[in-house]
FIDRENBA-25263 format. One record per residue: y, x, z of N, C-alpha, C, CB in turn. Coordinates in steps of 0.05 Angstrom, whole numbers, plus 5000, padded with zeros to 4 digits. Glycine has a CB too. Example, Ala and Ser with C-alpha at 12.3 -4.5 7.8 and 13.67 -1.06 7.14 Angstrom:
// FIDRENBA-25263
488652645156491052465156493452645156491152265181495552575142497952735143500152585157498852825114
// end
This chain:
// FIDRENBA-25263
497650175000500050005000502550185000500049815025504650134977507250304982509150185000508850364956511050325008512650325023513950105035513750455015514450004996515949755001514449485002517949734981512849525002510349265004509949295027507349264986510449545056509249505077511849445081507449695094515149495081517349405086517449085090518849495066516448945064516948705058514448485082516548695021512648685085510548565101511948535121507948695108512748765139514548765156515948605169515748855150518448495144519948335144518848035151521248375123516848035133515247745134514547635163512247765117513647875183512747885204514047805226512048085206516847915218518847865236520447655240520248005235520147525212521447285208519047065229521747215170517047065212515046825232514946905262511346825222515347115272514947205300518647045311514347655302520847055292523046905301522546635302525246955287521346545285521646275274519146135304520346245229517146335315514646165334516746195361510646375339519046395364520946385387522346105377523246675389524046055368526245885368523945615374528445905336521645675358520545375369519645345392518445255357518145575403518445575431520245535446517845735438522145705442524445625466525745255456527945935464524445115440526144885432524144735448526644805397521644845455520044655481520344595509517744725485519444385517519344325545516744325558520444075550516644465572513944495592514444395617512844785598512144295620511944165651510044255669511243875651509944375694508444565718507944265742511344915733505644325747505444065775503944175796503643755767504444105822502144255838502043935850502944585862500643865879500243675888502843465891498943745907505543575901507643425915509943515897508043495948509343765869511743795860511443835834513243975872512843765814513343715785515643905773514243415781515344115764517544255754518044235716516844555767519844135707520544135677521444375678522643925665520644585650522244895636522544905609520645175642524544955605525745025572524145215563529045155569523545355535521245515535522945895539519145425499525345765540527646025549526346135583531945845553524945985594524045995626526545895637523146315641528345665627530545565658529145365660534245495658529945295688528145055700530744855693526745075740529844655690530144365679531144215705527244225666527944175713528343905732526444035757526843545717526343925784524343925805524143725811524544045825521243615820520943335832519843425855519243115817520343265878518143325897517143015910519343565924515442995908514142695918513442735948511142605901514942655963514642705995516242576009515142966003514342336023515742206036516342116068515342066025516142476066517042636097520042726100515242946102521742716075524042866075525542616057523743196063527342606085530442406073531142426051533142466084532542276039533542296011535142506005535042076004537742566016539742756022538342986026541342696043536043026038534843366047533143366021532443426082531843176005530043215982532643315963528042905970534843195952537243305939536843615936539743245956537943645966539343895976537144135966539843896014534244045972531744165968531244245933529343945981531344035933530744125899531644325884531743945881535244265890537044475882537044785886539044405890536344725908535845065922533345175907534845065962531444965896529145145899530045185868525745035910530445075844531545065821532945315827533044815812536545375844537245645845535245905845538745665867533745855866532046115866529246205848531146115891528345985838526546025813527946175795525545765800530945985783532046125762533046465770534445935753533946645794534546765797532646925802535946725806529946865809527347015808527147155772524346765816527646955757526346945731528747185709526146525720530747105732532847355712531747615730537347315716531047715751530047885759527147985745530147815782526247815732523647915717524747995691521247685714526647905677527447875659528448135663528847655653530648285678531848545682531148775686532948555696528048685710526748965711524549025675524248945747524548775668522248795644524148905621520448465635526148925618527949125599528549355612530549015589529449395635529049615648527049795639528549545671524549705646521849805637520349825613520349705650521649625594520749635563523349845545520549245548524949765562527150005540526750235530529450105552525450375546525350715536522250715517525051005572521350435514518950475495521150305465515050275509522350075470524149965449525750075439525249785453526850215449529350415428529450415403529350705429531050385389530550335362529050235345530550445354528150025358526349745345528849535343523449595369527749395315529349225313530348965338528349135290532748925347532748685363530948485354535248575366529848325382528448055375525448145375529447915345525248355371523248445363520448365380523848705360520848385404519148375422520448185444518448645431
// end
């Protein structure tokens, strides 16, 4: 195969590897354990929390949700930071998106 036939493969590659992101991140996933229901964009932000528990006031279920939504999402940029952190010095000069 010459050069430009593996170029163009390449290209081909990168395009469908963009095109299975954008549809991914255009999904909604849903996580459940016994008492809680979490909705996520396929970006990983959380959506929604449910919690079915009818041990905790209305006002503390609120308050609850929100908090736990803050700290999921702030977990998930921490994975997100150390994992470029740690993939960078192998990505260097790969095209963005790439991975």
């Amino acid at each position: 195969m010459n050069m430009q036939a593996m170029l163009k493969q390449a290209q081909k590659m990168q395009r469908g590897l963009m095109e299975a992101q954008k549809e991914i991140e255009a999904m909604e996933f849903e996580g459940k354990s016994s008492i809680v229901t979490v909705k996520m964009t396929g970006k990983k932000e959380i959506k929604s929390i449910s919690i079915d528990s009818e041990s905790i006031e209305k006002d503390e279920m609120e308050m609850l949700e929100d908090m736990i939504i803050v700290a999921i999402n702030d977990a998930m940029k921490k994975v997100d930071k150390t994992t470029e952190e740690k993939m960078g010095p192998y990505t260097k000069g790969l095209p963005a998106g790439l991975f």
